[in-house]
N, C-alpha and C positions, 0 to 999 in steps of 0.2 A: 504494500500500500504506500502511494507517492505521498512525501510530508508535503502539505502545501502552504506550509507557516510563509515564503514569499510572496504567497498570491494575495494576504494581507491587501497590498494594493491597488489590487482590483475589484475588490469591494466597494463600490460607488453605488450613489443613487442611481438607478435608471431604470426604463420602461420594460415592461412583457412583451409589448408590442404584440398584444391582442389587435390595435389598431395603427394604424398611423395615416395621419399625425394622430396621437396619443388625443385619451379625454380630455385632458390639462387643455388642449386648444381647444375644443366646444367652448363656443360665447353667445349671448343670448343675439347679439346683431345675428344671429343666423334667421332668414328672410321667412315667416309663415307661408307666404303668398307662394313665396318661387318652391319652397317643398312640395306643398300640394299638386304645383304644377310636374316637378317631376315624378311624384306617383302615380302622375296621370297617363302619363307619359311609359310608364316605367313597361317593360315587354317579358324581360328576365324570366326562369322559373323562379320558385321562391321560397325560402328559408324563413322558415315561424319561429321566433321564440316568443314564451309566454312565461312574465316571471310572478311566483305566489311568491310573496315578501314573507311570511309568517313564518313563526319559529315557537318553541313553548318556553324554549328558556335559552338561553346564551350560550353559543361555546367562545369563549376568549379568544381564539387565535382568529377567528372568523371575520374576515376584510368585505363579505359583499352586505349589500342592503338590505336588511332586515327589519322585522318590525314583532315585537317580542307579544305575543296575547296569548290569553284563553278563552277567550270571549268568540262563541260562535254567533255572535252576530255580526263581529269586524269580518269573517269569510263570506258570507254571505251576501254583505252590502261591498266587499271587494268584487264579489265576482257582475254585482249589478252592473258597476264601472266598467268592470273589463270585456262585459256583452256589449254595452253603450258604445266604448272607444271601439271594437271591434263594427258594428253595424255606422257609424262614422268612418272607416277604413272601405266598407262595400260600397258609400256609395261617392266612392273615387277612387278606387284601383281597377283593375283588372282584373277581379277574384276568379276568374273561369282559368287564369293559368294553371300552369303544373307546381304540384305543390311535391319539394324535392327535400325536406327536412323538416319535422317541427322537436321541437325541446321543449320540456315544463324544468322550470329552473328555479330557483329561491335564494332564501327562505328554503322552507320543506313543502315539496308540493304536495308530499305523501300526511298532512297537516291537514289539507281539506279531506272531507269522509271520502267513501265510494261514490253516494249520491250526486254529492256535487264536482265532483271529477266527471263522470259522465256526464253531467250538463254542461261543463265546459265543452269536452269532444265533443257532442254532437252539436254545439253551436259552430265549433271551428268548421266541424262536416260542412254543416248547412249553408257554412261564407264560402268557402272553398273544398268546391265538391271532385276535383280534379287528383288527387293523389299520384305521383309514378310508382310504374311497378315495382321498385326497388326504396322506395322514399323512406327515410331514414324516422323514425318517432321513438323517442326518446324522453327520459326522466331519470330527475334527479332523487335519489328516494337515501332517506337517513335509514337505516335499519331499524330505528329504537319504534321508527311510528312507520309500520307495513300493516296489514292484515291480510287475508284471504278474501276480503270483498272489495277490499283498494287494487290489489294484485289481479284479481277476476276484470277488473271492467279496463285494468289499462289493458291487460292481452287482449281481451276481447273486440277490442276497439285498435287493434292493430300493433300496437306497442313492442318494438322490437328488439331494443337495446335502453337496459339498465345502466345506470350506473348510483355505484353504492359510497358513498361516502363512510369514511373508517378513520381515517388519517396516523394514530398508530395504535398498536393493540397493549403495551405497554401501561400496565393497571398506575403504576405511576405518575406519569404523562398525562394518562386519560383525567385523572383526578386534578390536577394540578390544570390542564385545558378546561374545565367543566364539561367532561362528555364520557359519562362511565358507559361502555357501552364495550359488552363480555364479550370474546371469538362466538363464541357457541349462538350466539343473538344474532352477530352478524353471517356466522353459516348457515343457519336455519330461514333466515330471509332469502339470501342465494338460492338455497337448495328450495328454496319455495315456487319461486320466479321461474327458476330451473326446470322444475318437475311440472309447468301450466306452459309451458314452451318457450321461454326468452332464451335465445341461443348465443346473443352477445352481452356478458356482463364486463362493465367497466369498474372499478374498485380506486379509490381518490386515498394517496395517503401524503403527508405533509415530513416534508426534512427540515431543521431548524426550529422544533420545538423544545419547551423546556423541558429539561431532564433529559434531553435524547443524546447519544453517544452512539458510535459505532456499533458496538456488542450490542445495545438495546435493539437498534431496527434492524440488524440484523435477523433476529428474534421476530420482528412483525414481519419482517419479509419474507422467512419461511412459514407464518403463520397465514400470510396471505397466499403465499403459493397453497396450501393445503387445499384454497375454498377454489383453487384455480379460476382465476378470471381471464378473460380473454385478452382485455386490457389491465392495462395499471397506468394511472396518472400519477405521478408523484412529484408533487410542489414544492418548491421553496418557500416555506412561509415569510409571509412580507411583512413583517413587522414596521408596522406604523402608528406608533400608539398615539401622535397627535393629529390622526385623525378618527380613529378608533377609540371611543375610550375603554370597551372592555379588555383592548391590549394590555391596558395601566395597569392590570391584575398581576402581571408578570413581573417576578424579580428579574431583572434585563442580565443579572450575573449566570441564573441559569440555560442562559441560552449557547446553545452551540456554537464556537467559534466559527467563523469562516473556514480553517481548516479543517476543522472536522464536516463541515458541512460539504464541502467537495471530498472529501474522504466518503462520507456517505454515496452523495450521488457516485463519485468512481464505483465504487461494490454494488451499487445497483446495477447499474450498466451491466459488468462482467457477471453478478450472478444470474442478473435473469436473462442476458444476452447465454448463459450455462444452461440455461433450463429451457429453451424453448424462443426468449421470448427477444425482438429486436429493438432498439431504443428509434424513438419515433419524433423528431421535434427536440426541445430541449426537455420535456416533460412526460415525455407519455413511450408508450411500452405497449407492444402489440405481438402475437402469435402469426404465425407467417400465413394464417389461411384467413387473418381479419384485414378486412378493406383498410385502412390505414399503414398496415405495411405492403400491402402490392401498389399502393398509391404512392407508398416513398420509394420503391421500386422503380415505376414508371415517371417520377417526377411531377408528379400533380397531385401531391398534398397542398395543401391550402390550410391557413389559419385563420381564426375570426373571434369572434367575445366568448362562444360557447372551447376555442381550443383550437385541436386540428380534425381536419375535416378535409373528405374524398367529395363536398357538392360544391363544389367555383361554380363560379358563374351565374348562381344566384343572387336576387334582390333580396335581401334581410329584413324582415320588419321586425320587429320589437313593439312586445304590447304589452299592457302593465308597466307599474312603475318601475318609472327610472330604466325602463329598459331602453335599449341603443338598436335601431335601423344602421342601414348601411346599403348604399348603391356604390354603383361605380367613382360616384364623382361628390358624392355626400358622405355623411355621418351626421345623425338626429338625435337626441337623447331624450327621452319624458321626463317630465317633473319627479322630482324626488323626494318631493312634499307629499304627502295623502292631500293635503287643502285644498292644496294648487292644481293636483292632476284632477281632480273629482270638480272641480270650479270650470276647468278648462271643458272639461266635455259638457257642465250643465251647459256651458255656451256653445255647445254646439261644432267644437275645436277638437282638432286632436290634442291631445297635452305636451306638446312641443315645449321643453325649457330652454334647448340650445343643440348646435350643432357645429358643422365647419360643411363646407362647399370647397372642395380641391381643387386645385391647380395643376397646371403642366407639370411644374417640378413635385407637388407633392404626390401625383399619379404614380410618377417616374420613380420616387426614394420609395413608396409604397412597394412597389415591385421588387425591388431590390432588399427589401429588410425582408419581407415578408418569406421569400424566394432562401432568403441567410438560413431566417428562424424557419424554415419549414424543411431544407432539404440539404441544410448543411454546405451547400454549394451554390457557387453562382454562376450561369450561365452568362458571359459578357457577350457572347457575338451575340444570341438572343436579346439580352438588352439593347444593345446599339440597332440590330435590326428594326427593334420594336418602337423603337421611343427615334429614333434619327439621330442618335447622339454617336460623337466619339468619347466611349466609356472615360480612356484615361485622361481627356481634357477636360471633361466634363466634370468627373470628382477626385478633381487632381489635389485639391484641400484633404479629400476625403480621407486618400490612398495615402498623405503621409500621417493622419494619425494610425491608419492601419500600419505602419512602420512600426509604432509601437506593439504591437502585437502579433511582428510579422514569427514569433515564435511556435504560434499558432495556428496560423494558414501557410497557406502556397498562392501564390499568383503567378499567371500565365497571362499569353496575348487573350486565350481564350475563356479562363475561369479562375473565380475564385473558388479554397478549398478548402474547408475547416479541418484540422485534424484532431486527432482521438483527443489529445486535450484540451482546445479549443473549443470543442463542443462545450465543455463547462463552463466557458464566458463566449458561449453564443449571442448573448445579450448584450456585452460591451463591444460585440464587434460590430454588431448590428446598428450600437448607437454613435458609432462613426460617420453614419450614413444619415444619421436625423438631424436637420437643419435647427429644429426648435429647442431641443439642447442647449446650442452655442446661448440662447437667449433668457435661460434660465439660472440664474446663480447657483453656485456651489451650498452656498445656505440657505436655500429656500425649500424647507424642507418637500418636497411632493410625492416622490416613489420613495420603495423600499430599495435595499440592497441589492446588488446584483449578485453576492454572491452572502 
């Protein structure tokens, strides 16, 4: 196992680049009028995400947007909204296209009953009756909140790929994160899902939590191989506790160094690249007969909010709160307020809070990072082909900060090329390439850590 005590300094703030240009550029000047116009407009097939904010109680390390109840009445006057925003969506797009992904993402979508999960579906049915024969549906399910009537109406209703959140099985960790949640809970859900026919299960664990060391997730990660999942996500956690505040729970001394936290990710790599399974993106881990690795095979993996993804070339809508669209030439974001979004639609709006509208050049670094973080490689005669550019004049700033990291890559006339190390600061090679960087101070706090 490599020391990585000198990569110390490469531990910098910077993006996932789930998107780019990053959320940090969404501003409210993003134009209402010209949106609509180009959903009207818009041809693409189309990527649904649907996000249920709700949760019952807090896990700490937990970065996305949540809204903490027990109150079944906040689900039920959500989901009013989210039919409302949704029938405002039909009558301005194109709903008879082909519908090539949906995701239910949180919060815990598995939070609302059986009941009202199928009334979501068959509202979605009813806007968009077009499905392909391959279309990907999908959900994010906690294990602790499954049953056998939640689990009946998602298969039934098409549902073809789980994914389980776990993050580590480590009875330690789990207490000290707020999320006791036993192996035997989370296989009994698997094996549930499993035995009603979901054929692709995804499993989400986290590196860089407290208490965790090498030996410990070692230990989850034969513990997850036992329940065999087809995928494995496993994250960096991004600790940001000013803007998080149930980060602030955490004594910041038990957190992972930076070197053990590439110490970590290196053993994942090698174990489970040992047992099956091939590293996917910076993040993700896949069994050679799941679409995400014949896509990094062929070169047309694609990343987006929900991760990596074999459907490019879809228009993204986002619906519920705070969720993120995405076109070719856009990015939208909804309100992140309950006030504000549920105000917007009594008006008869969609709940637009802000976005960004691209440019030539951000089209261009889009391709380019996304192309980094998705395939470890960069295509430059592709690029120059594609865009009418000469690659090396063109990010000739770019290319000598990548001098600093040429330890990392390879470059040619015709490609850049991450090597086995470099993969672990995929992200700082990446933000080479991001113009909006240069414009952000070193102290202003906005991302987490790259490494």
């Amino acid at each position: 196992m490599k020391d990585y005590k000198n990569f110390t300094k490469y531990s910098k703030a910077g993006p996932r680049y789930t998107s780019y240009p990053t959320a940090v550029e969404f501003n409210s000047d993003f134009n209402y009028a010209d949106y609509i116009q180009i959903l009207k407009q818009q041809q693409a097939p189309l990527s649904l995400y649907f996000h249920l904010p709700f949760c019952r109680s807090a896990c700490y390390f937990c970065g996305c947007n949540v809204i903490y109840t027990a109150k079944e009445e906040n689900k039920d006057r959500y989901l009013t909204y989210l039919f409302k925003e949704l029938d405002l969506l039909a009558n301005i797009i194109k709903t008879k296209r082909i519908v090539e992904q949906i995701h239910f993402g949180g919060g815990t979508p598995t939070f609302f009953s059986a009941k009202q999960l199928e009334k979501l579906i068959l509202k979605i049915k009813n806007i968009f009756p077009n499905f392909s024969q391959d279309c990907e549906i999908s959900c994010e399910i906690d294990p602790r909140f499954l049953d056998e009537a939640q689990a009946d109406v998602l298969i039934n209703n098409g549902f073809n790929r789980i994914s389980f959140g776990v993050q580590d099985f480590d009875a330690k960790v789990q207490k000290e994160i707020h999320r006791i949640q036993p192996f035997e809970l989370t296989k009994n859900a698997v094996n549930m899902v499993r035995n009603k026919g979901i054929k692709s299960i995804n499993m989400d664990l986290i590196y860089g939590l407290p208490f965790q060391d090498l030996e410990s997730f070692k230990q989850t990660l034969k513990k997850a191989l036992l329940i065999d999942p087809d995928r494995l996500a496993i994250f960096n956690y991004a600790h940001v506790p000013w803007l998080k505040k149930n980060m602030r729970k955490f004594d910041e001394s038990t957190l992972p160094t930076p070197n053990i936290k590439l110490q970590i990710l290196e053993y994942c790599e090698k174990f489970l690249t040992q047992n099956g399974y091939k590293m996917i993106g910076m993040d993700h881990f896949a069994k050679p007969q799941d679409e995400l690795f014949k896509a990094l095979e062929s070169g047309t993996l694609h990343r987006n909010f929900q991760g990596y993804t074999t459907k490019g070339g879809t228009d993204l809508l986002g619906i519920g709160l705070t969720s993120i669209s995405e076109g070719k030439k856009h990015y939208m974001q909804n309100f992140k307020d309950m006030q504000k979004y549920e105000s917007a639609i009594e008006e008869g709006k969609l709940p637009c809070e802000k976005g960004i509208m691209l440019d030539d050049d951000d089209i261009l670094r889009k391709a380019v990072i996304m192309e980094l973080m998705s395939n470890f490689t960069l295509n430059i005669t592709k690029i120059e082909q594609e865009f009418k550019i000469n690659f090396f004049e063109y990010f000739k700033e770019e290319l000598k900060q990548l001098d600093e990291l040429n330890q990392f890559l390879s470059i040619d006339s015709q490609r850049i090329k991450i090597n086995e190390t470099g993969v672990l600061l995929i992200r700082n090679i990446a933000m080479c390439f991001d113009k909006y960087l240069k414009q952000i101070s070193e102290e202003k706090k906005v991302f987490s850590k790259t490494v």
